[in-house]
N, CA, C and O atoms as CSV, one atom per row, in Angstrom:
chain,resi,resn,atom,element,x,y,z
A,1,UNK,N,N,11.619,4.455,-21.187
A,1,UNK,CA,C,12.623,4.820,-20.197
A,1,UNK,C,C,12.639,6.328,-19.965
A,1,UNK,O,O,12.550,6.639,-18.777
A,2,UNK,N,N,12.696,6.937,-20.493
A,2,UNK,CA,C,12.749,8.451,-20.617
A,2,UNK,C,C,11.422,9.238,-20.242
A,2,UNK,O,O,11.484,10.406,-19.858
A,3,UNK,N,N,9.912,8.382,-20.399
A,3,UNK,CA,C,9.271,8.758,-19.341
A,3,UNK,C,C,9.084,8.625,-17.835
A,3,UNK,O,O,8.331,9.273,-17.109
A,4,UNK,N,N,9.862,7.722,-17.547
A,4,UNK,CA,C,10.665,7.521,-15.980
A,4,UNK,C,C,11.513,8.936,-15.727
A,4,UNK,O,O,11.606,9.462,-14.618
A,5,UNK,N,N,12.032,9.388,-16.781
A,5,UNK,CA,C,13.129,10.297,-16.225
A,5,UNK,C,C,12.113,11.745,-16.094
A,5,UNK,O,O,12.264,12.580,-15.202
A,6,UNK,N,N,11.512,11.793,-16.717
A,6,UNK,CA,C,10.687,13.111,-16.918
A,6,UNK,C,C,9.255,13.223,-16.505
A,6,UNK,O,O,8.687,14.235,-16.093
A,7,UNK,N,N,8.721,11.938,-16.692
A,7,UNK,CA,C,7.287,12.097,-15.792
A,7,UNK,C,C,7.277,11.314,-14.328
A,7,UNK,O,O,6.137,10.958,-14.033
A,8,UNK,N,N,8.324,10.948,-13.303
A,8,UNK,CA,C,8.166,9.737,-12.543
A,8,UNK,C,C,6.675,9.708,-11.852
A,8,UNK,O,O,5.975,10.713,-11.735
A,9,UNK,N,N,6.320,8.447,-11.433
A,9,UNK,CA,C,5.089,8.850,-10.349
A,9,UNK,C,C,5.601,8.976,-8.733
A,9,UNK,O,O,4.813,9.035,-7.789
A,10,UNK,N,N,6.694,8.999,-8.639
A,10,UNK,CA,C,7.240,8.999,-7.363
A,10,UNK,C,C,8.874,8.889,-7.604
A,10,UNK,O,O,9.509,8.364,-8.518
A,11,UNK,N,N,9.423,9.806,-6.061
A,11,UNK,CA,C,10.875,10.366,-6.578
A,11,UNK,C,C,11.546,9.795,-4.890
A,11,UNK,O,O,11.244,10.183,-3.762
A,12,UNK,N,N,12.264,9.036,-5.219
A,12,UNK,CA,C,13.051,8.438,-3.698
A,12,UNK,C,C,14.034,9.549,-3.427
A,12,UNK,O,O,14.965,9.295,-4.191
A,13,UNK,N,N,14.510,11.277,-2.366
A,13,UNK,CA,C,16.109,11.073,-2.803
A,13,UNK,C,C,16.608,11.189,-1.287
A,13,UNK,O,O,16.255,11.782,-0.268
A,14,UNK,N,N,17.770,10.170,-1.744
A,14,UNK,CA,C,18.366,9.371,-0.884
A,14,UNK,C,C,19.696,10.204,-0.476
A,14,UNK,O,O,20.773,10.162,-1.072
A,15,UNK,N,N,19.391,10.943,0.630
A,15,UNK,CA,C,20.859,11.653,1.409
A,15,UNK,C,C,20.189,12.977,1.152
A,15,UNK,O,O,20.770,14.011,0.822
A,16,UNK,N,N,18.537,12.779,1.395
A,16,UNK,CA,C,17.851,14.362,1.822
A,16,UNK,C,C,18.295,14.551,3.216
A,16,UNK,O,O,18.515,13.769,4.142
A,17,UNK,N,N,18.366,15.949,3.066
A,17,UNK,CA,C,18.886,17.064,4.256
A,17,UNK,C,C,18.098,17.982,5.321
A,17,UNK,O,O,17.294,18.765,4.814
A,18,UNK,N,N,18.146,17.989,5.907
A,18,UNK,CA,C,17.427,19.130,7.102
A,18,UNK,C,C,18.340,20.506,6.668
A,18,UNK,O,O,17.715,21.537,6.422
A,19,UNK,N,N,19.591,20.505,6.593
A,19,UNK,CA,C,20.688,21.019,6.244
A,19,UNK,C,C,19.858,22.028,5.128
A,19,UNK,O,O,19.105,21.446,4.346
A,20,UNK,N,N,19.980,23.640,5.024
A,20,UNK,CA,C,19.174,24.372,4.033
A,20,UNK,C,C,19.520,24.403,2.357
A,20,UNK,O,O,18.846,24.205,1.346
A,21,UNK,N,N,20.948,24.762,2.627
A,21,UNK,CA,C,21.689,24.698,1.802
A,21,UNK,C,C,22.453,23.442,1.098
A,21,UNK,O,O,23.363,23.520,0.272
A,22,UNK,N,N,21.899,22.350,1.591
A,22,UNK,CA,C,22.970,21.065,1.016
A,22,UNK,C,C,22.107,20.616,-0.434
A,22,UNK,O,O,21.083,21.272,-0.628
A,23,UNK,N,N,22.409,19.664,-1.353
A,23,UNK,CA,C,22.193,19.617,-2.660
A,23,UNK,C,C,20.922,18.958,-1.946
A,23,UNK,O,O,19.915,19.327,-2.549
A,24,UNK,N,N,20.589,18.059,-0.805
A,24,UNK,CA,C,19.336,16.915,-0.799
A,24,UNK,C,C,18.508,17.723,-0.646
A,24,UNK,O,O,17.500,17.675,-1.352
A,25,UNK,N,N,18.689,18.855,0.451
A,25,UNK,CA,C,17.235,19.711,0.677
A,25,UNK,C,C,16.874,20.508,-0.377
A,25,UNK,O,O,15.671,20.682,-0.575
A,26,UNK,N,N,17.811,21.106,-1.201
A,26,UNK,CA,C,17.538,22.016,-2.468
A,26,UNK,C,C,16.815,20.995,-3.375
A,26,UNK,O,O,15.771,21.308,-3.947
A,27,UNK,N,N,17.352,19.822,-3.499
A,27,UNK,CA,C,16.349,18.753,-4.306
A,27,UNK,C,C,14.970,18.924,-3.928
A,27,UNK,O,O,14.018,19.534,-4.416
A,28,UNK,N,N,15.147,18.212,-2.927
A,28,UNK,CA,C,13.599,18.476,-2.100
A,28,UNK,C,C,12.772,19.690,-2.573
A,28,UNK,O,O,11.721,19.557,-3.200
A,29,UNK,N,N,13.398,21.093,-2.177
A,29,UNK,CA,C,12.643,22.443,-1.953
A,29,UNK,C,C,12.175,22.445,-3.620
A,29,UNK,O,O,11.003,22.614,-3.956
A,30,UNK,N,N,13.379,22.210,-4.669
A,30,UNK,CA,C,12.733,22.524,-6.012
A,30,UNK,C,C,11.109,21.454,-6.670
A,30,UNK,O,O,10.212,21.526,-7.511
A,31,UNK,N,N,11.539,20.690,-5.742
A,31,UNK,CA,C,10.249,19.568,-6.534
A,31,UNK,C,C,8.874,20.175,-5.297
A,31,UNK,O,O,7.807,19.590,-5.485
A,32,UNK,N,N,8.863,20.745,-4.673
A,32,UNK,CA,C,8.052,21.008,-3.734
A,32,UNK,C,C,7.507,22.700,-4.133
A,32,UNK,O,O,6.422,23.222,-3.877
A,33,UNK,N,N,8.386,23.121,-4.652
A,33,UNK,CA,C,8.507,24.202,-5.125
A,33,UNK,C,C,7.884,24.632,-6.720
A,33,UNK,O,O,7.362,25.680,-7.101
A,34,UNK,N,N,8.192,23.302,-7.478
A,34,UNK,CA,C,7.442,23.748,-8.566
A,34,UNK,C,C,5.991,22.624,-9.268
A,34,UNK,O,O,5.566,22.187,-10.338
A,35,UNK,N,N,5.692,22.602,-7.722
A,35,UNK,CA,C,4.369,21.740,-7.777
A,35,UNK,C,C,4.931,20.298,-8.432
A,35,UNK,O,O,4.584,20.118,-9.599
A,36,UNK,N,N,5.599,19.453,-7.939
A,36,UNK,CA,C,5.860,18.247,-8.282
A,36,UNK,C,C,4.749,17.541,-8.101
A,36,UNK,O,O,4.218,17.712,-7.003
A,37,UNK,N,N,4.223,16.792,-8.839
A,37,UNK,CA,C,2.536,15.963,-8.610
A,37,UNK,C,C,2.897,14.439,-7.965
A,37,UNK,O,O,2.005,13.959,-7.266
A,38,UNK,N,N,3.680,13.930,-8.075
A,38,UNK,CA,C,3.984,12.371,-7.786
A,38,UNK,C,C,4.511,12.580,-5.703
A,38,UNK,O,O,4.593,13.589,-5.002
A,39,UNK,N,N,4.699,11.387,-5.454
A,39,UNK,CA,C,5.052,11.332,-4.400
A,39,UNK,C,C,6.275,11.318,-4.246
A,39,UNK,O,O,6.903,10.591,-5.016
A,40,UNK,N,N,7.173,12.244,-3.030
A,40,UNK,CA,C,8.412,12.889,-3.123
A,40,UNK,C,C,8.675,11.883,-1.472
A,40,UNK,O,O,7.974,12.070,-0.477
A,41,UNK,N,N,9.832,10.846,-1.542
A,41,UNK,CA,C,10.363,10.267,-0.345
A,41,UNK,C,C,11.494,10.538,0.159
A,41,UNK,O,O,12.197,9.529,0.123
A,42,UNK,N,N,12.153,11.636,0.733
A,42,UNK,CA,C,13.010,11.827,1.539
A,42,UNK,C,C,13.694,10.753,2.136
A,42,UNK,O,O,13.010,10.177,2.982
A,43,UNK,N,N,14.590,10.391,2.003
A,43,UNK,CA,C,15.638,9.088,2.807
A,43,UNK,C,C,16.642,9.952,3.525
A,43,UNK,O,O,17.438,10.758,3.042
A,44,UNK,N,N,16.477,9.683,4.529
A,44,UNK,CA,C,17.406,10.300,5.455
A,44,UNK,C,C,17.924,9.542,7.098
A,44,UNK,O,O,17.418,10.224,7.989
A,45,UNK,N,N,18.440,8.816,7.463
A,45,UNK,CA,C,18.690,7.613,8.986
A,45,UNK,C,C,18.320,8.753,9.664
A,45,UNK,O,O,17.321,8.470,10.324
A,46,UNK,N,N,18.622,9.856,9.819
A,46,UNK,CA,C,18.679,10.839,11.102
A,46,UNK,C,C,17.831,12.270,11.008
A,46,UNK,O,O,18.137,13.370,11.469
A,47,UNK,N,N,16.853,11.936,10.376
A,47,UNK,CA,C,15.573,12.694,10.500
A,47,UNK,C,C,14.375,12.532,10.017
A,47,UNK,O,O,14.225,12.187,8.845
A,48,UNK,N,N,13.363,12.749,10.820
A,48,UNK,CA,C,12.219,12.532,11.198
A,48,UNK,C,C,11.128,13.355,9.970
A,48,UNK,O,O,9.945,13.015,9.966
A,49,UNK,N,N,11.550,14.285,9.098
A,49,UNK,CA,C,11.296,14.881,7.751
A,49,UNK,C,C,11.848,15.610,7.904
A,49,UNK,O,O,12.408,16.127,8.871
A,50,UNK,N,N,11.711,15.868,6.259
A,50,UNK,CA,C,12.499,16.635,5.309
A,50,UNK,C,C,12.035,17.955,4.629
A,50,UNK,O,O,11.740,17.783,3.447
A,51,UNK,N,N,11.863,19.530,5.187
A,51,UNK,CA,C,10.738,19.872,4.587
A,51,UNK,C,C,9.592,19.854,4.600
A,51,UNK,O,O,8.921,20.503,3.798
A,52,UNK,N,N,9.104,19.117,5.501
A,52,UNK,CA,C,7.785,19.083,5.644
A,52,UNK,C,C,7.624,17.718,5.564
A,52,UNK,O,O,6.677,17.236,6.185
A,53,UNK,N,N,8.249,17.091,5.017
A,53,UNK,CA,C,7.926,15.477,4.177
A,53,UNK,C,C,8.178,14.642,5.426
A,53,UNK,O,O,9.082,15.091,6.131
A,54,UNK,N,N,7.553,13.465,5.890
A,54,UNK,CA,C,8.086,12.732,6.476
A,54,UNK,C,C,9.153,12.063,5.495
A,54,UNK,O,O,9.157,11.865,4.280
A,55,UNK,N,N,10.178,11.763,6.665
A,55,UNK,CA,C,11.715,10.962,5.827
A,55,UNK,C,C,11.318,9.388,6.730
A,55,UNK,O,O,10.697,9.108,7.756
A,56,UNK,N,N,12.063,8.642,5.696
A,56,UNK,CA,C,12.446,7.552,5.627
A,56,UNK,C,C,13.610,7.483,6.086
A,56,UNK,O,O,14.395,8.405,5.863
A,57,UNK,N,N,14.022,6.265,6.903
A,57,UNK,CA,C,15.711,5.413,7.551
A,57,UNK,C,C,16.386,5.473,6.092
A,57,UNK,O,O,17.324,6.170,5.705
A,58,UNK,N,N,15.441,4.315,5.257
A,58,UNK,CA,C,16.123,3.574,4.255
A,58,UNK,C,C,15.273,3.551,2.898
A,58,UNK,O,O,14.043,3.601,2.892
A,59,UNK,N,N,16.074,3.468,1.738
A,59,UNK,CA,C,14.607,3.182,0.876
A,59,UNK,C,C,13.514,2.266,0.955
A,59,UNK,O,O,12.483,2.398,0.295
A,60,UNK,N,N,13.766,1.204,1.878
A,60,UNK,CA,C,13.173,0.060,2.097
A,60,UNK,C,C,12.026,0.026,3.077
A,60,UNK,O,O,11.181,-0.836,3.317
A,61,UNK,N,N,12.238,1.141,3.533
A,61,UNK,CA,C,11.222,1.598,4.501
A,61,UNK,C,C,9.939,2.407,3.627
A,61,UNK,O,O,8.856,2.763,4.092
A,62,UNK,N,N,10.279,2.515,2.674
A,62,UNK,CA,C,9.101,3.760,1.754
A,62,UNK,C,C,7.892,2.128,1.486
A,62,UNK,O,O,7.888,0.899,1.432
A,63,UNK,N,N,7.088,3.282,1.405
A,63,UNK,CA,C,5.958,2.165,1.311
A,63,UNK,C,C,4.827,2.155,0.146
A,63,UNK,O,O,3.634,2.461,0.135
A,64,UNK,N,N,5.987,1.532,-1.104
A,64,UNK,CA,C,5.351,1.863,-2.104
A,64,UNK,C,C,6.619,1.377,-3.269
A,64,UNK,O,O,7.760,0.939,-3.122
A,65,UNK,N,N,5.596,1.770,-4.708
A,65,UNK,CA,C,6.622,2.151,-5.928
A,65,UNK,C,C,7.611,3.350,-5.941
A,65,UNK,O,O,7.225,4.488,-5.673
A,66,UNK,N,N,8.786,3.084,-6.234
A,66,UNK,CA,C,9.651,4.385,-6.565
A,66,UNK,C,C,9.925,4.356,-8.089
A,66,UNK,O,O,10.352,3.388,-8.719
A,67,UNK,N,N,9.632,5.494,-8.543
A,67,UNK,CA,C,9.954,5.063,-9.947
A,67,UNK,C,C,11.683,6.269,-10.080
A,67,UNK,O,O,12.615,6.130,-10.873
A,68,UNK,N,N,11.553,7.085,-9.239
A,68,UNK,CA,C,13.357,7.145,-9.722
A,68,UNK,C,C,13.588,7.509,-8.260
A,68,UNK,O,O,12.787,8.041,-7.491
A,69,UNK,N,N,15.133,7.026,-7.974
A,69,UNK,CA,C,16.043,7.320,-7.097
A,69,UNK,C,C,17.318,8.690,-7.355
A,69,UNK,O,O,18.281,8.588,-8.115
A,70,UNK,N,N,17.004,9.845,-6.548
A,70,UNK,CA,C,18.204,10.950,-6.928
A,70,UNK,C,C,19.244,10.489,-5.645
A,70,UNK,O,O,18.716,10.476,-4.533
A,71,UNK,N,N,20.107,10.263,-5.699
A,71,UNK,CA,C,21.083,9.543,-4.417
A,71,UNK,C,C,22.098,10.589,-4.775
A,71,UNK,O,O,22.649,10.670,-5.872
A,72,UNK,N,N,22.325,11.505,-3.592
A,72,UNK,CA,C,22.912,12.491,-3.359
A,72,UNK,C,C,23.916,11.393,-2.400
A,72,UNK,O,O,23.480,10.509,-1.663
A,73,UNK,N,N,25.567,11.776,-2.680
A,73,UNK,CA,C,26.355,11.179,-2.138
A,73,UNK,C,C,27.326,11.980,-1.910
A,73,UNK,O,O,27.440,12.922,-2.694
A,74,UNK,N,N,28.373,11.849,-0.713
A,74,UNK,CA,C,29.473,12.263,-0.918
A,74,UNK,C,C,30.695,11.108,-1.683
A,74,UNK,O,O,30.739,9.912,-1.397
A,75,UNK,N,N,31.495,11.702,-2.550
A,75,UNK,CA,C,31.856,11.131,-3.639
A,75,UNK,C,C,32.994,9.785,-3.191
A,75,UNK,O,O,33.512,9.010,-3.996
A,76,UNK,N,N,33.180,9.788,-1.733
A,76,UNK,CA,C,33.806,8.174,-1.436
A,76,UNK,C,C,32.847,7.396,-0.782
A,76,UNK,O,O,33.216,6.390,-0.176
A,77,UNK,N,N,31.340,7.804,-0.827
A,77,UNK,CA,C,30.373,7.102,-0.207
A,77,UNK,C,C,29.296,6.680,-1.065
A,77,UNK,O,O,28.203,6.466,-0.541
A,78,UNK,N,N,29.453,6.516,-2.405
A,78,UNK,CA,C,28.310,6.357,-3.086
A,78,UNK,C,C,27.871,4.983,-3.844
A,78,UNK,O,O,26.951,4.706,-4.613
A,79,UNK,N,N,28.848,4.319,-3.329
A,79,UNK,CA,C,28.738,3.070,-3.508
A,79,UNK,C,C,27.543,2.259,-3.226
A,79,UNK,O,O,26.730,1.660,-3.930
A,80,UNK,N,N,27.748,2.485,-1.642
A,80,UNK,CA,C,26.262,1.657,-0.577
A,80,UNK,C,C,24.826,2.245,-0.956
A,80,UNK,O,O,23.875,1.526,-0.653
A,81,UNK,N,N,24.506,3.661,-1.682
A,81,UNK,CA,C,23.355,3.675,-2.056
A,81,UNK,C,C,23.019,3.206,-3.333
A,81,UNK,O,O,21.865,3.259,-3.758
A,82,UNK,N,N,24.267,2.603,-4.175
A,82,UNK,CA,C,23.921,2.253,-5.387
A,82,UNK,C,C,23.212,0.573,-5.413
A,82,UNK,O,O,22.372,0.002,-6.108
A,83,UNK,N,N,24.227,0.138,-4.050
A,83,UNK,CA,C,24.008,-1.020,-4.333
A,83,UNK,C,C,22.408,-1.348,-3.726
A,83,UNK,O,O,21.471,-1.987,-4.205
A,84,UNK,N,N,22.586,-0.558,-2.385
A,84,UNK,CA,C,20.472,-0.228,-1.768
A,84,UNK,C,C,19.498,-0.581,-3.128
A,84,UNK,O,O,18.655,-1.462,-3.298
A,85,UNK,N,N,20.108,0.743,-4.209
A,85,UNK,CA,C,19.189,0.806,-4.793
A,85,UNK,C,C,18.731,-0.197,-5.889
A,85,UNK,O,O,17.583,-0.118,-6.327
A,86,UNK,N,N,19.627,-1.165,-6.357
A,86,UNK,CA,C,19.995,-1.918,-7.137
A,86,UNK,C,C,19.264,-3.244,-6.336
A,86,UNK,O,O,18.729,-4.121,-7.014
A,87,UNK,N,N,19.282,-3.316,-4.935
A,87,UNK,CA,C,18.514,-4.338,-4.256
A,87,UNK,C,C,17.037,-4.247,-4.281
A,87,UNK,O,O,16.375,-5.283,-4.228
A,88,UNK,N,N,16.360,-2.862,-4.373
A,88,UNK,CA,C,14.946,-2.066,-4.413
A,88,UNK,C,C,14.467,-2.782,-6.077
A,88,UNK,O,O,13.362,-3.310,-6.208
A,89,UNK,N,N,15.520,-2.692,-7.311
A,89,UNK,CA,C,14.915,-2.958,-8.103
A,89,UNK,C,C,14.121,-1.699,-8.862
A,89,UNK,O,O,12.966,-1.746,-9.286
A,90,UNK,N,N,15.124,-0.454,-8.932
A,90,UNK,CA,C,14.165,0.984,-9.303
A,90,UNK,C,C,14.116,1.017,-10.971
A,90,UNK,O,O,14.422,0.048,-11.665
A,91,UNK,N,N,13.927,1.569,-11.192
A,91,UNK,CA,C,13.565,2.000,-12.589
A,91,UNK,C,C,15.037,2.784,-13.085
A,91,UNK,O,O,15.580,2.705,-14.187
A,92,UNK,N,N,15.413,3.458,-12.039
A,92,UNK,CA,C,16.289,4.813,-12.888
A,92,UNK,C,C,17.090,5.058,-11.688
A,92,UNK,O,O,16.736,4.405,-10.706
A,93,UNK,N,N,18.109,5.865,-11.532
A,93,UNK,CA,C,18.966,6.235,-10.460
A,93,UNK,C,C,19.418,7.126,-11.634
A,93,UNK,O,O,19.698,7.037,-12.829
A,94,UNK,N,N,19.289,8.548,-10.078
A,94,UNK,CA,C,20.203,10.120,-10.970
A,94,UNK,C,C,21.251,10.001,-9.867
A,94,UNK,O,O,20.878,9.563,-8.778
A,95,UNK,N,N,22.537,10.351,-10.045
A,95,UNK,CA,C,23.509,10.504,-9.034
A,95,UNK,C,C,24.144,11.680,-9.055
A,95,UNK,O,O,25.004,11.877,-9.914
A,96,UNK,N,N,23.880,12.482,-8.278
A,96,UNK,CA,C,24.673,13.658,-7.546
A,96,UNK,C,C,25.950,13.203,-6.666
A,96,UNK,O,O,25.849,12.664,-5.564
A,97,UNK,N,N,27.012,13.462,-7.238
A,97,UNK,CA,C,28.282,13.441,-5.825
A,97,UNK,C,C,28.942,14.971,-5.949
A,97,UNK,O,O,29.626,15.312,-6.914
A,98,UNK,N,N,28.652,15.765,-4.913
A,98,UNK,CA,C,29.119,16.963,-4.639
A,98,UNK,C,C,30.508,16.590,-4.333
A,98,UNK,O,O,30.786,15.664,-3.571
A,99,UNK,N,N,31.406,17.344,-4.955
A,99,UNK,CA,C,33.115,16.963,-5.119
A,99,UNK,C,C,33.391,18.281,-4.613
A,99,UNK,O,O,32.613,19.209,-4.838
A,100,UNK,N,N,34.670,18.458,-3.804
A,100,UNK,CA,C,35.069,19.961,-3.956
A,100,UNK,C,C,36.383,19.962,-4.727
A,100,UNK,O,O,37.027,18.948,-4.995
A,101,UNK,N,N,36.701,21.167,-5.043
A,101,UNK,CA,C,38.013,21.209,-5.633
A,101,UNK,C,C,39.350,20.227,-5.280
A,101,UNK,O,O,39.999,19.633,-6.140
A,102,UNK,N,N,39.585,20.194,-3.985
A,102,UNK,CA,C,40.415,19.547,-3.275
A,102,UNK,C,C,40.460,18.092,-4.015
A,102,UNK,O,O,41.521,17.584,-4.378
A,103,UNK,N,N,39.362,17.567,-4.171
A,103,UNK,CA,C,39.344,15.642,-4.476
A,103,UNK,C,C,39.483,15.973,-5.927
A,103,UNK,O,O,40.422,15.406,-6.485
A,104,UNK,N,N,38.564,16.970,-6.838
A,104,UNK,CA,C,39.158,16.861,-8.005
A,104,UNK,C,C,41.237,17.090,-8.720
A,104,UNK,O,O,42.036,16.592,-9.512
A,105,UNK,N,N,41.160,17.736,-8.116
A,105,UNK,CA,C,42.588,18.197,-7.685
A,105,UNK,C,C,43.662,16.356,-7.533
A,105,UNK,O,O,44.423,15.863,-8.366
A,106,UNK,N,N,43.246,15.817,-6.138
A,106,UNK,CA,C,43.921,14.715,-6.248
A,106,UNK,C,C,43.212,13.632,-7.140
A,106,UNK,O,O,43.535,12.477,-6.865
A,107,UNK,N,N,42.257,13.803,-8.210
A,107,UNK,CA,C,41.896,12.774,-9.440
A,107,UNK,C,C,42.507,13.089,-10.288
A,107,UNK,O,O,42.652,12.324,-11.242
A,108,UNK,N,N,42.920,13.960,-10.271
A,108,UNK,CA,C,43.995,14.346,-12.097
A,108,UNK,C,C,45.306,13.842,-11.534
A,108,UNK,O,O,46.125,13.498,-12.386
A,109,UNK,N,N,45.691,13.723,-10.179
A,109,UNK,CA,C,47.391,13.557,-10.192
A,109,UNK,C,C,47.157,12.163,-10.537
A,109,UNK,O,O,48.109,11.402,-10.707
């Protein structure tokens, strides 16, 4: 299991960005950035690539093995990529939900 997490042969992440600054494209830029060797799939409905990468609608559209899913979510939406991914049958799921102060704020009341 833990060579899934550290060696994958391919990296799905799901709620990559065109966006420069958002957590999906910084995902993207670092694995592109420090020579990632496996195949890197951008999931994105509303763009055409990611970085350079052609993107994917859906994970279901990738055409191939994924051996981990990073599913970047916003934190009342992260449900529907869990369950995507859980239908794919992946190996591993990392989950990013970018929170801002505000929602942590109303989880403690």
């Amino acid at each position: 299991m833990l060579d899934i997490l550290f060696n994958p042969k391919s990296v799905a992440i799901i709620g990559a960005s065109t966006k420069e600054l958002s957590i999906g494209n910084v995902i993207t830029k670092n694995l592109l950035q420090y020579k990632y060797k496996g195949a890197i799939y951008p999931i994105n409905p509303n763009a055409d690539e990611v970085r350079g990468l052609k993107a994917f609608k859906t994970i279901f559209d990738v055409p191939g093995v994924v051996d981990l899913a990073h599913i970047v979510s916003q934190a009342n939406s992260y449900l529907k990529p869990l369950k995507i991914a859980e239908k794919r049958k992946l190996s591993l799921l990392l989950l990013t939900v970018p929170v801002s102060r505000k929602w942590v704020l109303k989880v403690k009341h």
